[in-house]
Steps between C-alpha positions, in 0.01 A plus 500: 500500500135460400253523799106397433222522723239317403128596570213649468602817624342464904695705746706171594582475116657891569639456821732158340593724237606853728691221750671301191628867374585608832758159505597543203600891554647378810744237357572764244388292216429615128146361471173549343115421637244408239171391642314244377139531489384238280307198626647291216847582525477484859350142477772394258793635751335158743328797731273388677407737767610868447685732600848356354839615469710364210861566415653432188213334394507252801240522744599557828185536691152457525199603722647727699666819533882467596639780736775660334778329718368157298518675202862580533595149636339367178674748250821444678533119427 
């Protein structure tokens, strides 16, 4: 499972991507983070307002940090 935070790289951008490992290590998936940083590629992934979680290439969530709790309801569907 592929896991991206996208953002700058503000604390909220961090915080997303310790809770989204912390669901993931939780569910006991096999998964990977990659952060994306780039205003571009962020722009062509339709985010608008950062930070944002995508999995598999589908954005989940935007604009805010999800607890990890959301996280793992997300990755479990």
């Amino acid at each position: 499972m592929k896991l991206q935070i996208l953002g700058k790289g503000c604390a909220k951008c961090v915080a997303l991507g310790e809770h989204a490992s912390a669901a993931a290590q939780a569910l006991g998936l096999d998964y990977e983070i990659e952060k994306v940083t780039d205003m571009n590629a962020i722009i062509d992934a339709g985010v608008i307002t950062t930070p944002a979680l995508a999995v598999n290439g589908e954005v989940k969530s935007a604009g805010k940090v999800l607890s990890v709790e959301e996280i793992k309801k997300l990755l479990s569907t």
